[in-house]
N, C-alpha and C positions, 0 to 999 in steps of 0.2 A: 814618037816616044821610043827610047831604049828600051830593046827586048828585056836587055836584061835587068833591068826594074822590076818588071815581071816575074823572071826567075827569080829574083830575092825576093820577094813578099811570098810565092811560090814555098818557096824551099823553108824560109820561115816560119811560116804557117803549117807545114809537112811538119817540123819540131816541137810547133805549139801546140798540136795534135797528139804527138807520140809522148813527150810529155805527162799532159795533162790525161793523157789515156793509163800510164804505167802509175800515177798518183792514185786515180781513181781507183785501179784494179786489186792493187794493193793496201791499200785501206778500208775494202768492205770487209767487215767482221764476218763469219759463217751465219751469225742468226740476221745478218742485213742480206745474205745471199738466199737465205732463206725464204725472207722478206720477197726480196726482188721477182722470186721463183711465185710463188701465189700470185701477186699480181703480172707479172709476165713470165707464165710459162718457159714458153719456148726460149727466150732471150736469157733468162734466169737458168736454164740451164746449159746453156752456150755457157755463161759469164762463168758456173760451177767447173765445166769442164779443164777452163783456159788456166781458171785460178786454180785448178789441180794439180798443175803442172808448171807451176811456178817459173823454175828455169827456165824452159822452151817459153812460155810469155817475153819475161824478161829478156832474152838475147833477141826473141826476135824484134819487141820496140827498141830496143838499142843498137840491133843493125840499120833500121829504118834512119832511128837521131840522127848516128851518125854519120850517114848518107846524107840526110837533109844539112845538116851544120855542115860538111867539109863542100858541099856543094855551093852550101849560102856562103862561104867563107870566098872559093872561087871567082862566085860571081860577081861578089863586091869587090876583090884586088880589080876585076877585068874593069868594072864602072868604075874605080879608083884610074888605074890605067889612063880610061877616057876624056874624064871631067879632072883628072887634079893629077896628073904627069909626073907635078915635080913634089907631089907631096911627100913627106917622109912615112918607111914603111911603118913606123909603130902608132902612127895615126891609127890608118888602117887597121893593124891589131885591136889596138884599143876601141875602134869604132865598132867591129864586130864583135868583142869580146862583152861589149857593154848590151848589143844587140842581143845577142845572144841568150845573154842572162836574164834580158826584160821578157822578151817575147817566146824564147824556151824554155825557159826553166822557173822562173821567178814566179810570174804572173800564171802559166796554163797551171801551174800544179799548185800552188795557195789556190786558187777559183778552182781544182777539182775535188780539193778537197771539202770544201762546203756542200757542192753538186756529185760526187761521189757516183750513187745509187743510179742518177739521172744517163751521168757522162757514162759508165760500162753498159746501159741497157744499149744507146746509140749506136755507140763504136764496135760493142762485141762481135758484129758479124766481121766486123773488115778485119777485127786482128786473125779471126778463126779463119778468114781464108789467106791471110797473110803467113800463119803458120803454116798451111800446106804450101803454098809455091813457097817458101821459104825454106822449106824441111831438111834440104843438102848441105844448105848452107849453114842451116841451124845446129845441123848433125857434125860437120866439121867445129864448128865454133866448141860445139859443147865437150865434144873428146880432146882439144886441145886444151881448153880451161879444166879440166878433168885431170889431166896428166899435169900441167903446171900448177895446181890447187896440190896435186899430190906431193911434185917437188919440194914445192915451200912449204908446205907442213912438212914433211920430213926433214929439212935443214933446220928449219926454225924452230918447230914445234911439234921433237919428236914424241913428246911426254902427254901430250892436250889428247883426249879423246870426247867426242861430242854429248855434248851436256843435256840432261834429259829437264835440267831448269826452263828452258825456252817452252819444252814442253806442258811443262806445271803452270808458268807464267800464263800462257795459252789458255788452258784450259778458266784459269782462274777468272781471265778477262772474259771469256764466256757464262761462266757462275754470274759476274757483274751484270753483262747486257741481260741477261734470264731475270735477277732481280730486277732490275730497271725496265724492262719489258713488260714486268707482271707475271711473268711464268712460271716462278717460283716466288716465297716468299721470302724476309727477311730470315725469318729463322733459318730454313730448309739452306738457302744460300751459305750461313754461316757455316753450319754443317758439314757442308760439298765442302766449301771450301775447306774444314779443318782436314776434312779427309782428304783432302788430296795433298795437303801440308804436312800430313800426318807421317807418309812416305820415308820422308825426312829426316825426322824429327829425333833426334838422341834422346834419350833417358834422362841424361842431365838437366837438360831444358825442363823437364815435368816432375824432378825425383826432389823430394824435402831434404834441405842443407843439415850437414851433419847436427849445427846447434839447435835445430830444429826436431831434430828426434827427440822421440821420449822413452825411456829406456829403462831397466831395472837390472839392479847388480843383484851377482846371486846370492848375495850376500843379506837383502832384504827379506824381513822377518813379514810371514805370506799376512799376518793382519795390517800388518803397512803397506804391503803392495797392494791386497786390494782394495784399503782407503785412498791409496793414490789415483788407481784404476776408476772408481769412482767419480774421482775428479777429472779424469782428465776422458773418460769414457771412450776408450779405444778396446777395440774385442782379439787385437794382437799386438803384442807390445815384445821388441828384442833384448832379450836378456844378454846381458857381460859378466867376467870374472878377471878381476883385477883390474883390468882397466877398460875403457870404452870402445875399443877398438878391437878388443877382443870379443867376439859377437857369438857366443855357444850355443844357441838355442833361439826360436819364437815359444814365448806361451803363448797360449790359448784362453781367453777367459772361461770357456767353457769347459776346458779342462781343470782350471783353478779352482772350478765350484762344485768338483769332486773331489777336492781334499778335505779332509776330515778334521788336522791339527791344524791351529793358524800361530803357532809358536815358535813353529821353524824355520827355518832361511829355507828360499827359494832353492841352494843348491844341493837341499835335504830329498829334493824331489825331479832331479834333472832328469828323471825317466816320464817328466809328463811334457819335456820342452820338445818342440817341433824340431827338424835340422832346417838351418836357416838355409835360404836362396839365396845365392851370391852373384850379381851380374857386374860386369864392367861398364863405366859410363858412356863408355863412346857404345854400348849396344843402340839400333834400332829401336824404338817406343813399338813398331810395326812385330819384330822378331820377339819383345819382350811379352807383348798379348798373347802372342803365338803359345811360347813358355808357359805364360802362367796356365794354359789353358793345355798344355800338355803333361806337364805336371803336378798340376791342382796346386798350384799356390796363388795366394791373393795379395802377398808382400814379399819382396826384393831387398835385398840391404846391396847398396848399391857402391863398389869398389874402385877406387883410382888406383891409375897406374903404378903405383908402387904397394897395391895390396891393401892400403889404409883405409878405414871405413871413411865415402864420399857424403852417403845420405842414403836415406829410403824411399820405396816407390811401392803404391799399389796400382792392384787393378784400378782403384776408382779416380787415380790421378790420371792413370794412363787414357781411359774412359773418358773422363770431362775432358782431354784434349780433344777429344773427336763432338763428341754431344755436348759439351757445356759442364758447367756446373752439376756435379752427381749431388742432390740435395738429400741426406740421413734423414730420419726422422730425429737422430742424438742430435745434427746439426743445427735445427733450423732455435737458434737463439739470437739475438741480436748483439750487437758489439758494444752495447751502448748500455746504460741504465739509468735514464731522466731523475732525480727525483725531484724536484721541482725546476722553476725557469732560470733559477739562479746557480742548478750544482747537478752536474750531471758527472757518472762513472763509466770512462771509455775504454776498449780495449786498443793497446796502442796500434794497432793493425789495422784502426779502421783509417778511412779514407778521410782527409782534409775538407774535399767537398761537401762530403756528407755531413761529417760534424758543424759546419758553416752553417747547413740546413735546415740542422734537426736543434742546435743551441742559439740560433740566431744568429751568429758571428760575424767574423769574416779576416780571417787569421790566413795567411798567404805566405807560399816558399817556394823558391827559386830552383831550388833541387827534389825536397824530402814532398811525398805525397801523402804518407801516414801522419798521424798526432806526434807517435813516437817520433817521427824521426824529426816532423819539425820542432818538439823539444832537444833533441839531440843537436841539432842544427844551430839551436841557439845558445843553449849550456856547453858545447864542446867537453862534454862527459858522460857516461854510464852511470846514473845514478844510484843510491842503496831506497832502499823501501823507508817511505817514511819524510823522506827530502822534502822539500816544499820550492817553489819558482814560481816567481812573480814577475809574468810579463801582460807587462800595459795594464787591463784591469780584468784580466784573468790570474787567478791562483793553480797552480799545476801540483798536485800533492801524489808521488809515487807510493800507488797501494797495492802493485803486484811489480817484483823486478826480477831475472835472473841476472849472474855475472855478466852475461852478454847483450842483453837487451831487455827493453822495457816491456811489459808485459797489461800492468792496469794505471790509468791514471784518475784521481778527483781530482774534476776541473770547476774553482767554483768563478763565478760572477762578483766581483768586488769593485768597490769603490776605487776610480785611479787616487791614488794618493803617493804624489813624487814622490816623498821620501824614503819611502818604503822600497822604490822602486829598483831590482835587479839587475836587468840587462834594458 
């Protein structure tokens, strides 16, 4: 038999190794290394060491491949040579090209990755002594790809500095295996996770849309503003003069309920309004906590680029991004108001699921997730207070609206009756 048969199954096998070793090493997650280390000690902390050092790993299985493939490459031209003389060269090519991909690359490394845990406990000792007889060679390798990493970012990608996303991503993926492991729970996990998202996170992402504020001109007489106040039970509301964008002052409810006359305009008494906190949206959610809490303020009217009021933000927005849902005692009301099976009063903000759940239904949209919006969806208009819409064998009667959006709807239960029927 030809030696060199030997040498190629040899030298193939030396790929299918190195391979399947570099999948393995690189696909244990920290808490599977962790894992690994409880049940085998000593190997578990070999496998900790090698994966510490990422690069020195990596060049040094890939000085190994590449040795194996250019060797296995050799020895099949020589067996080509032997047995088939006059064959043409891109036979050859193709024959070890095809080899190549089955028996190094393909196969070791899909089968490492199922056996991961198994394949680094084995192998660890041989790459750890591979690194040290390797270390000259590993050492040139690595300050050459050092100096040409530096060249080519600097021509190409003088602008790019290294992103601390990989980092976030990282940890995130650890927050996952912890829940899934049982080492923390659902809640605690979301939590990690918002905090570490949090980092991030601009103001605009978390601060209420300008149509969304609720706001008093000073020009309001103090017993309508605090019937409005009433209704709308917020304990800081931004006051304007002349127009809405001009933002003079926060009252205070509790400064309000030391006025004496309730006859006067709001701007009869602008010695009891707060000075507003003014931040720009591109601020940090991280730097704006900070603020409030160097400051003592609990609301933000929050600024675009051109100075224009964007929206507002509190502490307690800024909060629920980290914790969740900040629940008031003012808040806790439902969006909803049953009054029997057939007629219920929704707020348009609630959720399409829920209302399917809570009326029976089963009303469905392509885009809109609110009530509101999937009536907006269907009417292609802003409705006035009062309207009435009839689709299928629901009645849609607007019983709260601003200019800009829907606010309350009765929705009752009715008989389909084509004729009648709208959209």
């Amino acid at each position: 038999m030809d030696i060199n048969f030997l040498f190629l199954g040899l030298f193939l096998s030396l790929s299918f190794f190195c391979s399947m070793s570099e999948t393995s090493f690189f696909s244990l997650s920290n808490l599977k290394i962790e894992d690994i280390k409880k049940k085998h000690p000593r190997r578990g902390s070999l496998i900790a060491s090698l994966v510490d050092s990422p690069q020195k790993l990596l060049v040094t299985i890939l000085i190994c491949n590449t040795f194996a493939n250019i060797f296995a490459t050799l020895t099949a031209s020589k067996i080509f040579a032997t047995y088939f003389p006059t064959m043409n060269l891109w036979v050859l090519i193709l024959t070890m090209t095809f080899m190549v991909l089955i028996f190094g690359e393909v196969t070791p490394k899909s089968l490492a990755i199922k056996i991961a845990p198994i394949t680094s406990v084995l192998v660890a000792p041989v790459w750890f002594i591979l690194e040290i007889v390797l270390t000259p060679f590993i050492f040139i390798f690595r300050q050459f790809v050092k100096v040409l990493v530096a060249i080519v970012s600097e021509l190409f990608y003088p602008n790019i500095k290294e992103s601390d996303s990989y980092k976030t991503d990282e940890v995130i993926e650890v927050i996952k295996e912890s829940q899934k492991h049982g080492i923390i729970d659902k809640e605690e996990g979301a939590i990690l996770g918002n905090v570490i998202e949090f980092a991030n996170t601009e103001i605009w992402e978390l601060m209420r849309p300008r149509n969304e504020i609720f706001s008093l001109s000073s020009d309001t007489i103090i017993s309508e503003a605090i019937e409005k106040i009433k209704e709308r039970k917020y304990s800081r509301i931004p006051v304007w003069e002349d127009e809405e964008e001009n933002i003079i002052g926060i009252l205070y409810v509790k400064d309000l309920l030391m006025i004496n006359g309730t006859k006067r305009k709001l701007s009869y008494y602008k010695t009891i309004l707060r000075k507003p906190f003014f931040v720009p949206e591109s601020v940090k959610a991280e730097k704006l906590l900070r603020d409030f809490k160097t400051t003592n303020n609990h609301l933000a009217i929050v600024i675009d680029e051109y100075g224009g009021v964007a929206g507002l933000i509190t502490m307690e927005d800024v909060l629920e991004a980290i914790i969740g849902e900040v629940i008031d005692k003012d808040d806790v009301r439902p969006l909803y108001y049953k009054y029997n099976t057939s007629m219920i009063e929704v707020e348009g903000k609630l959720d399409i699921d829920e209302f399917n759940k809570v009326f029976k239904t089963a009303i469905r949209s392509s885009e809109a997730t609110t009530i509101a919006g999937f009536l907006l969806e269907k009417i292609k208009k802003i409705p006035n207070v009062g309207e009435i819409f009839l689709l299928d064998n629901l009645q849609f009667k607007i019983s709260g609206a601003l200019p800009n959006k829907i606010e309350k709807i009765l929705i009752t239960k009715i008989r389909k009756i084509k004729e009648k029927k709208i959209l």
